[in-house]
N, C-alpha and C positions, 0 to 999 in steps of 0.2 A: 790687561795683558796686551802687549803690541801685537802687531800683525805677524812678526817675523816668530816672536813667540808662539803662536796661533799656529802658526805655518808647523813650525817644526815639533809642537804636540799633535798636530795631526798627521803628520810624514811617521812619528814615532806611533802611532795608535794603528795606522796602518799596517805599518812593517810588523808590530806586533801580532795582529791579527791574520797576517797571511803567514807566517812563521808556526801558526798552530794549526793539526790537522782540521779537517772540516768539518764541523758538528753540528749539531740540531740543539736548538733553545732547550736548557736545561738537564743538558747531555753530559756534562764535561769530566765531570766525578767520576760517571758511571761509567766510560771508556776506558779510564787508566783504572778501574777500581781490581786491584789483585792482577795486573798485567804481569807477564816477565821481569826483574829486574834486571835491566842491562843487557839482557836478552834479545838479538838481533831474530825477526818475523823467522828465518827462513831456518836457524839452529833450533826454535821451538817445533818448527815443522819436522825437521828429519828428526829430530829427539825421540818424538811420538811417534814417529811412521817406525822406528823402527823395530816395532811389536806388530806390525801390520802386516796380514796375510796377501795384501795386493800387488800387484806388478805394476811397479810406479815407475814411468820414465821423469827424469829430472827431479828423482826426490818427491812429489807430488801429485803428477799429472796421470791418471788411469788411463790404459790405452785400450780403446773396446777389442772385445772379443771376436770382431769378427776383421782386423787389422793387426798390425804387427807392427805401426810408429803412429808417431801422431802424425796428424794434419790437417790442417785448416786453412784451405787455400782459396784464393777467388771467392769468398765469401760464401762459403759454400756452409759454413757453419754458424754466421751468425742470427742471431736472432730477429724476427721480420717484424718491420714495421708497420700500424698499422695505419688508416687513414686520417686519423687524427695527431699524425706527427708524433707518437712517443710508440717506445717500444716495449710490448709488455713482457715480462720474462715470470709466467705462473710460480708458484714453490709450494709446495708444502713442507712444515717443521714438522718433525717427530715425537710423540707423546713422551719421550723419556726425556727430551730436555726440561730443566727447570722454567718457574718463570720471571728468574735472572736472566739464564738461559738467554730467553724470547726476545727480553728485555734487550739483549748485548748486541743479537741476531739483526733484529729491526732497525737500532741504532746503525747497524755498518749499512745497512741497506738505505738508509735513511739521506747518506751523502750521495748516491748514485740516483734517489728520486729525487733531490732537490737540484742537481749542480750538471744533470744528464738528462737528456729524454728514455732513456733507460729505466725504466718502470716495473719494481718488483711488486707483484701484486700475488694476494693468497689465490690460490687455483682453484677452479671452480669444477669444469668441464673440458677446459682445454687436453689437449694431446699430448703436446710437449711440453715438458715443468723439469722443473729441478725438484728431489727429491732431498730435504737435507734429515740428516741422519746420524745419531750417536754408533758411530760404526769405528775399526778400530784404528785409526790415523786422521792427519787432516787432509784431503785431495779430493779433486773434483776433476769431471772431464774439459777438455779441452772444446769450446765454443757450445754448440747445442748441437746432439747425437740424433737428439730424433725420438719419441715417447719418454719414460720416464728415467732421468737420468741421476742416479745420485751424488750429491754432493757431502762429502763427509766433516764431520768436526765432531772429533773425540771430549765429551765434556769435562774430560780430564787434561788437555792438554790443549784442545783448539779455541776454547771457545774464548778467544780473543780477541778485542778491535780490529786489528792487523790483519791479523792470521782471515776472519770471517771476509773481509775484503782482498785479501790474497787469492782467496780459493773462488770467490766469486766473479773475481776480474778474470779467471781460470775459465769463466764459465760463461763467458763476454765473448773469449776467445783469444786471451794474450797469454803469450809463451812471457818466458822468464824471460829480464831485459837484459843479462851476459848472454843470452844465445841469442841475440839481434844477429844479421847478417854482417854489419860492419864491427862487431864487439872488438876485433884485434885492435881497433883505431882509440880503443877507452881503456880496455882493462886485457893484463898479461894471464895467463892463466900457466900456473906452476904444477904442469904436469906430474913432476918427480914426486912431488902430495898425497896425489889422488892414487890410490889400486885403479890399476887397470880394468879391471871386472865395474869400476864406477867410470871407467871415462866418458862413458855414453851419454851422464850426463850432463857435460857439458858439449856436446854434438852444437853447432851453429845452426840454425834452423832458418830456414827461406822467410825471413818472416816481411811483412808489411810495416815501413817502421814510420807510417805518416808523414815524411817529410816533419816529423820534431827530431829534436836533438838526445843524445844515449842520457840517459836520466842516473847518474847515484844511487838520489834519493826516493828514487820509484819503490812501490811497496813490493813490486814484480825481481825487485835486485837481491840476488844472494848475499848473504856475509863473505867475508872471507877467511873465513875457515870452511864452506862447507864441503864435506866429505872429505873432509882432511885426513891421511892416515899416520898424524905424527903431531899430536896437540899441541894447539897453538900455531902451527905452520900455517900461512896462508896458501890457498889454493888459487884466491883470485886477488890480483893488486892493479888499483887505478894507474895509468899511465896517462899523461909523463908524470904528475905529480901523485906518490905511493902513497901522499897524507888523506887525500880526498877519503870522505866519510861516505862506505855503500854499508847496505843491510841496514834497516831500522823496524820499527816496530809500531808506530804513529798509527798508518794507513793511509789512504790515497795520498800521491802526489799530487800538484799543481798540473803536472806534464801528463800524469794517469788521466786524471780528468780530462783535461783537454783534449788523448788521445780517442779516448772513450765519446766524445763530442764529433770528434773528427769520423770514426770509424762509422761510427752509428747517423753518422749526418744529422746530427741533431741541431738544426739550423731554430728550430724553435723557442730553442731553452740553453742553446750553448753561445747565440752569435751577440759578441763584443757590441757592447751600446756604448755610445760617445763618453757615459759618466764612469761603464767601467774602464774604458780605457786611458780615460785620466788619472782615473785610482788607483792602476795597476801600474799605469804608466812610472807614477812616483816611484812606487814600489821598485820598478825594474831600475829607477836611475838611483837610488840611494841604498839598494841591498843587493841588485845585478842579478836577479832573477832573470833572465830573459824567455821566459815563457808565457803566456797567458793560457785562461783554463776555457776562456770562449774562443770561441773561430769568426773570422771575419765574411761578411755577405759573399766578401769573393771566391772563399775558399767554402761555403755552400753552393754557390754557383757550379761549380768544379764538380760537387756529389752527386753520384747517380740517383 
């Protein structure tokens, strides 16, 4: 085989592999095993939620009881770092999941300890954990409340790739990626759709958008149908071009990760090494990804 051959079964193996979500050795099966068909993350979400006794803003997100919206400002809610550079986020799983279940649970957790210094570890004695729980929808609170916080997945309808890394990036501290502060500059939203009694959830939120770019294909991005009140109508369309493909079902993005690198300053486990920036490099000239999922020493430099 020539070089040029060489060359371009590896440009192809590449873009192969960053095209698929992120997984753990010997994973692969078991993430799509009975996923949604065709079923975009965020229509399984409100599917389920809506047998659910909670007061959800944006379709998913529990707003505690002793507030009346969310918020998550000035980092007031993320979760702390410890001296060894990663950050542990406690949990305990619920006796009534299976152990498919546990199986599915770990796996989504399992891209956030490899690819993040975000470290979901079983609870021991800590104070503050996430609480996950076969309860009646999928939603979690927004960033880390303070003692024990639940995070929901219905084993009827959440316990999914997607869906478990949704509600957990929830629990990181990221709002849905249409209510970014800049979202009018990406996607139109088709008020005439939506009941009024729903427009709240798409309210624009002050949020921290990392200096990255408005992501599609973020796991954080609504369909466009959601909370449609005329099937099949969209409520949200990509601008300028209406083809662009948002709402998926994979799990993390490239951009997710990266942001999650970014937020948490995971300079340990996130910052771009010379061989992955060649490898990515490719990637970004021959598929036009323009993002990467590490951060560079300068922009650790930058982090508190």
């Amino acid at each position: 085989m020539d070089l040029r051959a060489s060359i371009s079964l590896l440009v192809l193996l590449l873009g192969l592999s960053k095209a698929l979500p992120v997984m753990e050795d010997g994973d692969e099966n078991e993430i799509f095993f009975e996923e949604p068909d065709s079923v975009d993350i965020t229509t399984q979400i409100l599917t389920t939620n809506n047998a659910s006794s909670e007061f959800l803003m944006e379709g998913d997100l529990v707003v505690p009881r002793t507030k009346n919206a969310l918020a998550c400002w000035n980092n007031n809610c993320i979760w702390r770092k410890s001296s060894n550079g990663k950050v542990e986020v406690p949990y305990t799983v619920s006796s009534q999941f299976s152990s498919n279940d546990m199986r599915k649970i770990k796996i989504a957790m399992a891209t956030f300890n490899r690819r993040t210094c975000v470290q979901f570890v079983a609870r021991s004695t800590q104070m503050d954990y996430i609480s996950i729980e076969n309860r009646d929808g999928c939603y979690s609170y927004l960033g880390r409340t303070g003692g024990e916080q639940v995070l929901s997945l219905n084993r009827y309808g959440c316990v999914y790739h997607g869906i478990i890394q949704h509600e957990l990036n929830h629990a990181l501290g990221f709002y849905h990626e249409q209510t970014r502060s800049d979202r009018d500059e990406y996607v139109k939203i088709n008020w005439n759709y939506i009941n009024p009694e729903m427009a709240h959830n798409f309210q624009k939120q002050h949020t921290n958008n990392l200096n990255t770019r408005y992501d599609y294909t973020s796991v954080m991005h609504y369909g466009r149908t959601a909370f449609t009140v005329q099937n099949g109508k969209e409520t949200i369309t990509p601008i300028p071009n209406p083809n662009v493909q948002i709402g998926q079902r994979q799990g993390l993005s490239t951009t997710d990760i990266r942001r999650i690198n970014k937020l948490y300053g995971c300079c340990e486990y996130g910052v771009q090494t010379p061989s992955d920036t060649w490898k990515e490099g490719i990637i970004l000239f021959v598929f036009g990804d323009t993002e990467m999922t590490g951060i560079t020493m300068e922009e650790c430099s930058l982090i508190p």
